[in-house]
C-alpha positions in Angstrom: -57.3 24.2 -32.7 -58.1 27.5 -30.6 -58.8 27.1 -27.3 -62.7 28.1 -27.9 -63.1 25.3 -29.9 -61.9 22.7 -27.1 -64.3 24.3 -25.2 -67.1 24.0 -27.5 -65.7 20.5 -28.1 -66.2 19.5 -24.6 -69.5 21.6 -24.0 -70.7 20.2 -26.8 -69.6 15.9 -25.1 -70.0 17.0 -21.3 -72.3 14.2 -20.6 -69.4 12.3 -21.7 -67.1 13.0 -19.3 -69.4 13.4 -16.5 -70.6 9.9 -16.7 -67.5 9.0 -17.1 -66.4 10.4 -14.1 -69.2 8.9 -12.3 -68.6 5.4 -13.4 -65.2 5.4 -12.6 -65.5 7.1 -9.2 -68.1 4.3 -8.1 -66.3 1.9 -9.6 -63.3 2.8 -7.4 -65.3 3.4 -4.0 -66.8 0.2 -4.1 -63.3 -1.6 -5.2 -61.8 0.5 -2.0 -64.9 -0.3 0.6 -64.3 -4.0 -0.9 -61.0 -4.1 0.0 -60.0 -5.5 3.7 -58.4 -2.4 5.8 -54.3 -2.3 6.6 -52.6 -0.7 9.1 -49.1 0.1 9.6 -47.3 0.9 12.8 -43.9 2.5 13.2 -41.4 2.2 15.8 -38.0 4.4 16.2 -34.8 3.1 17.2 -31.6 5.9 16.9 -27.7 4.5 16.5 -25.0 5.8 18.2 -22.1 6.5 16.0 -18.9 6.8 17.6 -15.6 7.2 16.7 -14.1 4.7 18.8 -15.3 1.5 20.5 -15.8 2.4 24.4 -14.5 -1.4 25.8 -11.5 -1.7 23.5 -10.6 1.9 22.1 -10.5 0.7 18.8 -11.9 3.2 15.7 -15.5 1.8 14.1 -16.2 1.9 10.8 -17.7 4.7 9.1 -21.2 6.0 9.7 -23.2 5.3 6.6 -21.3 1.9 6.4 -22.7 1.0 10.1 -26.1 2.5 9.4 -26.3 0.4 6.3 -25.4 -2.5 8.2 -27.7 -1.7 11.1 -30.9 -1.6 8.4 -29.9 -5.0 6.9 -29.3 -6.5 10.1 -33.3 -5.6 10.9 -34.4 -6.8 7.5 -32.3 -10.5 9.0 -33.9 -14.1 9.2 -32.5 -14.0 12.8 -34.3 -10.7 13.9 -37.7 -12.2 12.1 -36.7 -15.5 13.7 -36.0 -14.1 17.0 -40.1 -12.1 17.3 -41.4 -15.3 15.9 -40.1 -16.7 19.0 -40.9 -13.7 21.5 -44.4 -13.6 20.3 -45.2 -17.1 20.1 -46.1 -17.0 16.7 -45.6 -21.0 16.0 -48.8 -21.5 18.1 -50.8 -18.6 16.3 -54.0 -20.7 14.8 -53.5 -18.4 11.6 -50.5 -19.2 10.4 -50.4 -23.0 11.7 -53.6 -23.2 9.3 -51.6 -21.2 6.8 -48.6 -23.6 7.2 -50.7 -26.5 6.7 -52.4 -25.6 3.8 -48.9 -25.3 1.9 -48.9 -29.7 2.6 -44.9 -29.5 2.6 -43.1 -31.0 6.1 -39.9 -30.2 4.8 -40.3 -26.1 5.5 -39.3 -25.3 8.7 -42.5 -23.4 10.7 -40.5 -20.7 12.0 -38.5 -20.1 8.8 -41.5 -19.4 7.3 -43.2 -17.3 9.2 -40.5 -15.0 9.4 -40.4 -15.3 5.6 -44.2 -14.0 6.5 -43.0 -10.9 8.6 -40.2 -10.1 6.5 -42.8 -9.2 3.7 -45.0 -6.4 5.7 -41.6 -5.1 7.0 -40.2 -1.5 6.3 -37.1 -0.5 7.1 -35.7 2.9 6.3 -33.2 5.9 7.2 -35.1 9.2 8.1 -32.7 11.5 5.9 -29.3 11.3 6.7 -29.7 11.1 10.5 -28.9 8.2 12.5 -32.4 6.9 13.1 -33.7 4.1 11.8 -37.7 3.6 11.1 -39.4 0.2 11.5 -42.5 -0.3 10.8 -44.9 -3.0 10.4 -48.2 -3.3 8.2 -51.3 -5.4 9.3 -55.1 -6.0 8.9 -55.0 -5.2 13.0 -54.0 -2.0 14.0 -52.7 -3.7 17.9 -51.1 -6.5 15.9 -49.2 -3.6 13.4 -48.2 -1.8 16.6 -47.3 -5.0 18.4 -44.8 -6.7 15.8 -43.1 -3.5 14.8 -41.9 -3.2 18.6 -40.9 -6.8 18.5 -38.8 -6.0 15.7 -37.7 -3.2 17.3 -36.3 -5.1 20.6 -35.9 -8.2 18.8 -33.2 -6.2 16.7 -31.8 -4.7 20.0 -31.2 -8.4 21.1 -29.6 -9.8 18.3 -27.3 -6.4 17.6 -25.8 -7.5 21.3 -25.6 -10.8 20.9 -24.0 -10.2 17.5 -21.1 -7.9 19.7 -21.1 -10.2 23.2 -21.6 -13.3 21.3 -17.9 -13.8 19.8 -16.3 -11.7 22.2 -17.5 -14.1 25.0 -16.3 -17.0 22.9 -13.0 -15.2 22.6 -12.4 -15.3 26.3 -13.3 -19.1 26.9 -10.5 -19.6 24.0 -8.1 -17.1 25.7 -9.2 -18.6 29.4 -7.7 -21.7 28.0 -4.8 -20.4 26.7 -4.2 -18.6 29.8 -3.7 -21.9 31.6 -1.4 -23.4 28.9 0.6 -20.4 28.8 0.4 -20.0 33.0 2.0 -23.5 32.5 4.7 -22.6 29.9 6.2 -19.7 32.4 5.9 -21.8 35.3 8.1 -24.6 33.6 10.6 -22.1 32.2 10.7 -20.3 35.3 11.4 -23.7 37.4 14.3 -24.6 34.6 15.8 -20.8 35.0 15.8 -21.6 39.3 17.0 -24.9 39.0 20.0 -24.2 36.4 20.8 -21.1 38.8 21.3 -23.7 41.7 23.2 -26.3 39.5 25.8 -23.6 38.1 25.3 -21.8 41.5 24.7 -18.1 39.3 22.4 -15.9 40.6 22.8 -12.9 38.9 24.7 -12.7 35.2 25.6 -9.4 35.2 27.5 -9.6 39.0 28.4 -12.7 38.0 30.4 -11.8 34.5 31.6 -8.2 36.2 33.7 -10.7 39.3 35.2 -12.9 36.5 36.4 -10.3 34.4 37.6 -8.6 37.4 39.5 -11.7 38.7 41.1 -12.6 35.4 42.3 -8.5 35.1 44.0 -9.2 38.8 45.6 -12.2 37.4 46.7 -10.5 34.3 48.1 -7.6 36.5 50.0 -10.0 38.7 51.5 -12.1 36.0 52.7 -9.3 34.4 54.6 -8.0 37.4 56.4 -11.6 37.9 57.3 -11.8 34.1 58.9 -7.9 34.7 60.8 -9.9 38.5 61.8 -12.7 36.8 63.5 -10.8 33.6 64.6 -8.4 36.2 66.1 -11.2 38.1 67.5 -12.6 35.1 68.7 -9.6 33.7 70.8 -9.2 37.2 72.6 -12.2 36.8 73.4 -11.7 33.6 75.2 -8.5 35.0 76.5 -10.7 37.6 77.8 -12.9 35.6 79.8 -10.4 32.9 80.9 -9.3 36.9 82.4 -12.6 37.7 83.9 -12.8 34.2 86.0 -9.4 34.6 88.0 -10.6 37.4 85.1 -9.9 40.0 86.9 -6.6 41.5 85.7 -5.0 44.3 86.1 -2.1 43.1 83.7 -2.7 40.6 80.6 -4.2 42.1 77.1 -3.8 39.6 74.8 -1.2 41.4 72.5 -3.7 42.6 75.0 -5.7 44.9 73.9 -3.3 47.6 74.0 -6.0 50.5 74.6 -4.8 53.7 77.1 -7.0 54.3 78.8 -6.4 50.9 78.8 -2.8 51.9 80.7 -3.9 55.0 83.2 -5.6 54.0 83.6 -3.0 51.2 84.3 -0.6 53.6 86.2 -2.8 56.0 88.6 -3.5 52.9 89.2 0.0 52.1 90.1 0.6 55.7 92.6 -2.1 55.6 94.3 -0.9 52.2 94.0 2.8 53.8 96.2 0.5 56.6 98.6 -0.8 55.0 99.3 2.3 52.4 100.2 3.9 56.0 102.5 1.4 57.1 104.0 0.6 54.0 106.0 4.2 54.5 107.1 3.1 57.8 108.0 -0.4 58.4 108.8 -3.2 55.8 106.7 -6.0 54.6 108.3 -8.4 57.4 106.9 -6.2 60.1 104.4 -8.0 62.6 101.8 -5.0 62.4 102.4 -5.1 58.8 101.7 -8.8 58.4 99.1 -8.5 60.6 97.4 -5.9 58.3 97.7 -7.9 55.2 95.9 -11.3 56.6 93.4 -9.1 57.9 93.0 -7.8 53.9 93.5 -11.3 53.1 90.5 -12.6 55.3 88.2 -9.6 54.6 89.1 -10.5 50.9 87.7 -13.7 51.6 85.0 -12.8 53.1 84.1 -10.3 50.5 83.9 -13.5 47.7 82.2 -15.5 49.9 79.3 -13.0 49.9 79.3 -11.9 46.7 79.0 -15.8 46.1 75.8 -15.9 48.3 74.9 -12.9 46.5 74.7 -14.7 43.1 73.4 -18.0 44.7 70.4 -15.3 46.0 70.1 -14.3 42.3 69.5 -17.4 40.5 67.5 -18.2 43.2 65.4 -15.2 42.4 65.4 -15.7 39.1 64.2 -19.7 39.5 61.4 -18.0 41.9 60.1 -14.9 39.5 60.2 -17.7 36.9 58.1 -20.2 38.7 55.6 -17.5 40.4 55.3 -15.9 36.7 54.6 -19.9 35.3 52.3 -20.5 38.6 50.7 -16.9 37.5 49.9 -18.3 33.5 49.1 -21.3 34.9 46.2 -19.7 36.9 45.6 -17.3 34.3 44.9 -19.9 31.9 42.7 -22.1 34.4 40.7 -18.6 34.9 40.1 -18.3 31.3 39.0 -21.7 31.0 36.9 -21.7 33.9 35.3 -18.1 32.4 35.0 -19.8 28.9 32.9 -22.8 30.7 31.0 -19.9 32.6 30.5 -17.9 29.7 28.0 -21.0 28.0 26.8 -21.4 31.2 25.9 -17.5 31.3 24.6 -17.8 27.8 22.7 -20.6 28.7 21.2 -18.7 31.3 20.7 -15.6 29.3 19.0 -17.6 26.7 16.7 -19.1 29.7 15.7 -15.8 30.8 15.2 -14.6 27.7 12.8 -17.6 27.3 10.8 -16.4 30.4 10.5 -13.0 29.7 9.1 -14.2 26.4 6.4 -16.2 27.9 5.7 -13.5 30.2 5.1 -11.2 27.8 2.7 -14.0 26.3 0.9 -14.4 29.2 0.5 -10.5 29.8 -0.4 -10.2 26.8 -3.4 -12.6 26.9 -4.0 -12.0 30.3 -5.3 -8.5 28.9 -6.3 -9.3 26.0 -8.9 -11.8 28.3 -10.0 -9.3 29.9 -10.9 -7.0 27.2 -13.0 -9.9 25.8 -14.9 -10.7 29.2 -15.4 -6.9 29.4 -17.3 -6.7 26.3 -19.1 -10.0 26.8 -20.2 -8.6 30.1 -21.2 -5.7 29.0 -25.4 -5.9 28.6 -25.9 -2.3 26.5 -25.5 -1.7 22.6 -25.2 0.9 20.5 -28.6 1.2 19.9 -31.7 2.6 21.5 -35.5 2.8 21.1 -36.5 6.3 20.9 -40.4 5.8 20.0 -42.2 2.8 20.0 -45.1 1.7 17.5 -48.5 2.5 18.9 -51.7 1.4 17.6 -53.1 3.4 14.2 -56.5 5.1 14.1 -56.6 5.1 10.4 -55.7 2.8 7.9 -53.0 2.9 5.5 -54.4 1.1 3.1 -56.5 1.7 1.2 -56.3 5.4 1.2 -59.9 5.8 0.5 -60.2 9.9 0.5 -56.8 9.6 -1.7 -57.4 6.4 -4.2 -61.1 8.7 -5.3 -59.2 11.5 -5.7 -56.5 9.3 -8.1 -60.0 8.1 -9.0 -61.3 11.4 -10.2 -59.0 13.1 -11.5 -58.1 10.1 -13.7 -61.4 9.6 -15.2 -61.5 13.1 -16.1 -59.0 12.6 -17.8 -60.1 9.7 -19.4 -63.8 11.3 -20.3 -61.9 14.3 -21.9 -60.1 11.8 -23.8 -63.3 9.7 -24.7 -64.6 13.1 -26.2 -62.0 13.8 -27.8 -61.8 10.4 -29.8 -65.8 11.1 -30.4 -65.2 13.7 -31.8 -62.6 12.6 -34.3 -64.6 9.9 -35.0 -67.8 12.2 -35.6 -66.6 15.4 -36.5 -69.2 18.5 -36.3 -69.1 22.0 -37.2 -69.5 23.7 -33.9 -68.5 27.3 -34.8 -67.8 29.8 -37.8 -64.0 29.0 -37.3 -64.7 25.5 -38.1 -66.2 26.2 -41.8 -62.9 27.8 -42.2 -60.5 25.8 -41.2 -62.2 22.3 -42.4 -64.3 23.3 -45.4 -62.5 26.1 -46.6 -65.7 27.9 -46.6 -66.1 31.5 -46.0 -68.9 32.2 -44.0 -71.8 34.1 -45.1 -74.4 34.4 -42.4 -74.8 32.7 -39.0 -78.3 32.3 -37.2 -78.5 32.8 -33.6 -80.3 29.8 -31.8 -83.2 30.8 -31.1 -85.3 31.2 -27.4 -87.3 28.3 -26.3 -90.1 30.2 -25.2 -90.9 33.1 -27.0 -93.5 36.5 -25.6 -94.4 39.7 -27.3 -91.1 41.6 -26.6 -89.1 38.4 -27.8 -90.7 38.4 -31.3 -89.9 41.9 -31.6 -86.4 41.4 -30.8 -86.4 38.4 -32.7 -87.8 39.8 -36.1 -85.7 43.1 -35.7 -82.9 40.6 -35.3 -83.8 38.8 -38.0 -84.4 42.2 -40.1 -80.6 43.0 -39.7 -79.2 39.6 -40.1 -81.1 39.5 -43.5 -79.8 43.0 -44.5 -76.4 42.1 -43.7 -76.1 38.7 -45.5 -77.6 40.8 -48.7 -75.0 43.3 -48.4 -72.3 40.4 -48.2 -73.6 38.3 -50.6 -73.9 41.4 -53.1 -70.2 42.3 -52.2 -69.4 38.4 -52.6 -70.8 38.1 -56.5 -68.9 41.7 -57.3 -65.6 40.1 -56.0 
């Protein structure tokens, strides 16, 4: 079907269509002027999005993830719940007579006018910005504006109550912590003091440096009377293999070096050096020569007699060396007893320090971990902020009236092009040479021109001319049509 032949269709069925436009229009205007008006309000609240929480420092989650959550938070029971009670809206004489009607007790009022709110809500995100739209639609255009910035700072309230709500909780629990753990440090510093004053230690690491330093003096001084007494011993050994020789004077050990010794050493010699001198000049029955040899005799004697003292003095050395060197393992061993028993004691004490230090850190820890919490549950701002509130509307959003008769239009003409469409399947006409054609397989021989309605001198003469030529021509092709 060429496009001339639509047109002819819909020339041909134009009353068609434009009473079908016209029905449908005024069908639609009075449906909209029937309809009671709506209004919708808006109100804008933007987000702040940071990267870390300004109280505790801690990173936030991630943007879309809070916005999300921020949008579903308005869309809440609590936030409906929350302007049900701001505006009053149990006492409203609409919805108690609303509420009344539905003849159940069991629903809770406010419940359900939230339930009411919730439905005329809209919540979106303009584009990816952080700003949330709310907006409210009502059959008053104050009551639209009104409930939308209810919303708006309802949803302000509840986001902080949501963030000081559990962080004020927090810090009663920590506040009572605080005392019990105020009370642990107290105790274990009070058992630290009063172990201090029982083992009388005040410090373990002055403490442990003098015992290690007395038990290394010890150690040093034991040592030097084990070296004495096997010095000692050692001596009279020598003194002994002395004695056993025949105890010569003329052999002493080096370490007989006793003054008197010495003396008599030197005495003696004098006296042999005597009587080597007289010997060569008088006889053995001489009086000076006599004399002489009881002198050797008695310094002789006296010589033994002090090298006897001499080894008396050494065993008595030795039994000396021997009992200061016992006396010093003695002590020695006490010390190292003493340090053992100090050494649990300082253990003890290490362990009871330890135990302070730990509840110390406990308590410091809480201690600012408490105040963290009463920070944030101090704190009266949140992250959000109302950037335009809802003001009354001067035209109704529903319905659209200019729009819905333009739907209106535009779809009726539609439908009446349809409509003559169908009326013409159903009635078929020819409506132009092109139709004999392609329907009837016909080839057309002549076609007559619809003639004027009114007709005047001139017109008949154009007419029958007309008529004159159309008549030669369909001779001329109905002669060429029978010789084909």
């Amino acid at each position: 079907m060429s496009i001339n032949q639509v047109f002819q269709i819909l020339l041909a069925r134009i009353w068609v269509t434009i009473i079908t436009v016209l029905i449908g229009v005024s069908v639609c205007a009075l449906v909209v002027s029937i309809l009671p008006e709506k209004y919708t309000a808006t109100s804008s609240v933007i987000l702040e999005v940071g990267d870390q929480d300004p109280v505790t420092g801690m990173a936030q989650n991630t943007a879309r993830t809070y916005i999300q959550t921020q949008v579903n938070l308005v869309k809440s029971a609590r936030v409906a719940n929350k302007v049900v009670d701001r505006l009053e809206l149990t006492r409203s004489p609409y919805f108690l007579s609303e509420y009344n009607s539905l003849n159940d007790p069991g629903i809770d009022l406010k419940g359900w006018i939230g339930k009411q709110l919730q439905e005329n809500l809209g919540v979106w995100v303009v584009g990816g910005s952080e700003i949330i739209e709310i907006s409210y639609t009502a059959t008053s255009p104050t009551l639209a504006a009104t409930v939308s910035n209810a919303f708006s700072e309802a949803y302000l309230l509840v986001d902080l109550e949501l963030r000081v709500d559990p962080a004020k909780r927090n810090a009663q629990w920590f506040a009572a912590q605080l005392n019990k753990l105020r009370q642990n440090l107290t105790e274990a510093q009070n058992s630290l003091n009063d172990y201090q004053k029982q083992v009388g230690i005040v410090s373990m690491t002055t403490e442990s440096q003098s015992e290690s330093q007395s038990i290394i003096n010890i150690e040093s001084r034991a040592a030097a009377a084990r070296a004495e007494a096997s010095e000692a011993r050692s001596m009279v050994q020598q003194f002994a293999a002395f004695l056993d020789s025949g105890g010569s004077s003329d052999s002493l050990p080096s370490f007989m070096t006793n003054p008197e010794i010495s003396s008599l050493q030197q005495e003696l010699g004098k006296v042999d050096a005597a009587i080597a001198t007289l010997s060569g000049r008088v006889g053995e029955n001489h009086p000076q020569y006599k004399a002489v040899v009881a002198r050797r005799d008695q310094v002789t004697k006296q010589l033994a007699e002090e090298i006897e003292k001499f080894g008396l003095s050494l065993k008595a050395r030795v039994q000396i060396a021997e009992a200061k060197s016992a006396s010093l393992e003695d002590e020695l061993d006490i010390e190292k007893d003493r340090m053992l028993q100090e050494k649990a004691q300082l253990d003890r004490l290490e362990a009871m320090e330890r135990e302070v230090e730990i509840r110390k850190a406990e308590y410091d820890n809480a201690f600012r971990r408490a105040g963290t919490l009463r920070l944030e549950g101090d704190r009266a701002q949140t992250g959000v902020s109302i950037i335009e509130e809802a003001t009354p509307p001067t035209e109704a959003s529903f319905p659209q009236k200019r729009l819905s008769i333009a739907i209106a239009f535009a779809a009726c003409l539609v439908l009446g092009v349809s409509i003559s469409f169908l009326l013409e399947m159903i009635d078929r006409r020819v409506r132009s040479e092109a139709d004999l054609i392609l329907y009837a397989d016909l080839k057309v021989l002549a076609s007559i021109a619809k003639g004027p309605k009114k007709r005047n001198f001139f017109s008949f003469r154009r007419t029958a001319k007309s008529k004159n030529t159309t008549a030669s021509t369909n001779e001329h092709q109905l002669s060429k049509s029978a010789a084909e």
